[in-house]
ZADO-1210 file (C-alpha; in nm, 4 decimals, padded with zeros to 6 digits):
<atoms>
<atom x="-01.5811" y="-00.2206" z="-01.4616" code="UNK" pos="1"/>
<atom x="-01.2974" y="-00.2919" z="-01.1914" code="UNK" pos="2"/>
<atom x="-01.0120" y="-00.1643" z="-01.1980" code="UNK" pos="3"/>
<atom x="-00.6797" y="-00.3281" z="-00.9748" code="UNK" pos="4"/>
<atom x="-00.3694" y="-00.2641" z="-00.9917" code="UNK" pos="5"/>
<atom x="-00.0411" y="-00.4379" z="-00.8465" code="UNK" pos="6"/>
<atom x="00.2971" y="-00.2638" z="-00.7061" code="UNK" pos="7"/>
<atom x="00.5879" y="-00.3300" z="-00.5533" code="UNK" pos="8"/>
<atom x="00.6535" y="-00.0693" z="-00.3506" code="UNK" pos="9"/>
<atom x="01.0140" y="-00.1715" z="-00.2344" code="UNK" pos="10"/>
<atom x="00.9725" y="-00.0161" z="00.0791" code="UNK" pos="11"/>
<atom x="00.9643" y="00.3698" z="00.1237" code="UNK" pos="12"/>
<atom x="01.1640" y="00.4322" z="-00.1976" code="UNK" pos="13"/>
<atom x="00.8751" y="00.4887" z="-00.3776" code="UNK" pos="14"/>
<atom x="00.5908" y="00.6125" z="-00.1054" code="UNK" pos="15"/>
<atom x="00.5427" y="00.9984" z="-00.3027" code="UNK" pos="16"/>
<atom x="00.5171" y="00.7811" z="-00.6306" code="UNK" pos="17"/>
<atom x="00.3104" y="00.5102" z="-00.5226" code="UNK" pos="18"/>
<atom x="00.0750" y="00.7710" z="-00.3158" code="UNK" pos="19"/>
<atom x="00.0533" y="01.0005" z="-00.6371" code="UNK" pos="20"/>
<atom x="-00.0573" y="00.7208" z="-00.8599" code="UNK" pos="21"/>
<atom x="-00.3506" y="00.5590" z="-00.6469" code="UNK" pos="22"/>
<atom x="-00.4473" y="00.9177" z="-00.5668" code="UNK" pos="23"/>
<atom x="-00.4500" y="00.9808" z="-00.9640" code="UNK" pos="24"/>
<atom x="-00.5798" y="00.6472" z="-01.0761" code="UNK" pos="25"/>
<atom x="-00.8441" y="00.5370" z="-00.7961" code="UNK" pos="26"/>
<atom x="-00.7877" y="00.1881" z="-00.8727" code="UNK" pos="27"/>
<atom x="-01.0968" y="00.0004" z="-00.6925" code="UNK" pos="28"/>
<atom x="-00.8512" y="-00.3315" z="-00.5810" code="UNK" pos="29"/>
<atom x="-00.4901" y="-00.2684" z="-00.5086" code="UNK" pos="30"/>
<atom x="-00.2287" y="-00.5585" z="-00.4440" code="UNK" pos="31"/>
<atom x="00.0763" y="-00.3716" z="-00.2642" code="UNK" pos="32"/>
<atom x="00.3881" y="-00.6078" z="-00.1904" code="UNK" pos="33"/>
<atom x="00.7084" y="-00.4684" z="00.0041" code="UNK" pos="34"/>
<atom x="00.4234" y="-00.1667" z="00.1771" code="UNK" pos="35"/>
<atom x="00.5404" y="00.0394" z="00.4473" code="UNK" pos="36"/>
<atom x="00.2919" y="-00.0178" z="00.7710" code="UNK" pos="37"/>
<atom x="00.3322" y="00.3320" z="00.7139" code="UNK" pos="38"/>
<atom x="00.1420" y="00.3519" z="00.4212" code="UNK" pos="39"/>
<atom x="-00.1798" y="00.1871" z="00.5916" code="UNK" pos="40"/>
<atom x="-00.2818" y="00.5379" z="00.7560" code="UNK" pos="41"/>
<atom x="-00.2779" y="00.6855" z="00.4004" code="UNK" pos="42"/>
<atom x="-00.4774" y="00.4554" z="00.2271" code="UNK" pos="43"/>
<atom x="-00.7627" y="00.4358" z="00.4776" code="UNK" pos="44"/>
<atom x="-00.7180" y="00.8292" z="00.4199" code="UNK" pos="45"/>
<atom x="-00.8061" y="00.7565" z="00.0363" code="UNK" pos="46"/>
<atom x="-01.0811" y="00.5575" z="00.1632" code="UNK" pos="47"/>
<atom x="-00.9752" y="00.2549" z="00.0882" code="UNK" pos="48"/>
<atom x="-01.0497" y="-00.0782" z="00.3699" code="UNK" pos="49"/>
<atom x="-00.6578" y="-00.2380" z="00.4375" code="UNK" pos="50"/>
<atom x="-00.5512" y="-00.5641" z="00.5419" code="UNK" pos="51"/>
<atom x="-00.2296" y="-00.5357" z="00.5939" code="UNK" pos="52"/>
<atom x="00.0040" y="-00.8634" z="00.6670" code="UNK" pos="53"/>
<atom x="00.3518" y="-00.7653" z="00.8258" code="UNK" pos="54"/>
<atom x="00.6578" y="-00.9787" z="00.6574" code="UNK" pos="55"/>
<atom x="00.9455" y="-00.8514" z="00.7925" code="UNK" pos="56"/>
<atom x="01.0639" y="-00.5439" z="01.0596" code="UNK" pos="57"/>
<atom x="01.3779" y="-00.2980" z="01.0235" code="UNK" pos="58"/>
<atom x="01.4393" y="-00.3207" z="00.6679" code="UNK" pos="59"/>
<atom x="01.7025" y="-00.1150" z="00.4817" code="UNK" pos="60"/>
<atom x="01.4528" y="00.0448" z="00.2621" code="UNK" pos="61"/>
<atom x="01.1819" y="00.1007" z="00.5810" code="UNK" pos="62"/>
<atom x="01.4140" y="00.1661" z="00.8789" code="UNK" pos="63"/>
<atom x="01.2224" y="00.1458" z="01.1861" code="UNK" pos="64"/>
<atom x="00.8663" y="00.0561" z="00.9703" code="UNK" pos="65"/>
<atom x="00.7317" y="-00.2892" z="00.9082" code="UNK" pos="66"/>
<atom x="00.7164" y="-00.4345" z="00.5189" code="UNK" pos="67"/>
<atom x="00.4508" y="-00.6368" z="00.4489" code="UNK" pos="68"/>
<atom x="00.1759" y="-00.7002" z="00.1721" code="UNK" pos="69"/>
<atom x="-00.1202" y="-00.5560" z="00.1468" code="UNK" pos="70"/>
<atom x="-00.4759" y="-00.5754" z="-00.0141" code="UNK" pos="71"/>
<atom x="-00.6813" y="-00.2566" z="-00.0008" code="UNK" pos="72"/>
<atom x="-01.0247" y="-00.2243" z="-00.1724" code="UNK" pos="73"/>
<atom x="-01.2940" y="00.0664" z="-00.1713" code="UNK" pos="74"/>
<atom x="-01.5507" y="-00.1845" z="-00.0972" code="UNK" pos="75"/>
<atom x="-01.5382" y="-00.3903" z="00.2244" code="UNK" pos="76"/>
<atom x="-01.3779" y="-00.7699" z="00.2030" code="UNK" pos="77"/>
</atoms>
């Protein structure tokens, strides 16, 4: 079985919640939209591989970070 799961993140508002939730769910594919670059370091510290597309710099909810979308997998892509 695979498991995914897909977030909006909205920025840093919800980093702790996000990070709590992979950390407790492990999901094997995970679709991240509005992701702090950040977040990338973290991930890759859950083992998880990140590809990590940059959207848009300075936003309100990520001052001085980079939003973007993300797809981050524990097997390689």
């Amino acid at each position: 079985m695979l498991t995914l799961a897909t977030l909006n993140m909205e920025g840093a508002r919800h980093f702790t919640t996000v990070a709590n939730f992979i950390a407790d769910h492990t999901p094997d594919v995970l679709c991240l939209q509005e992701m702090p670059g950040a977040f990338t370091p973290l991930l890759m510290a859950m083992h998880y591989e990140v590809t990590f597309v940059p959207m848009t710099q300075n936003h309100p909810t990520a001052p001085g970070d980079t939003l973007g979308i993300a797809l981050a997998t524990k097997r390689p892509h």
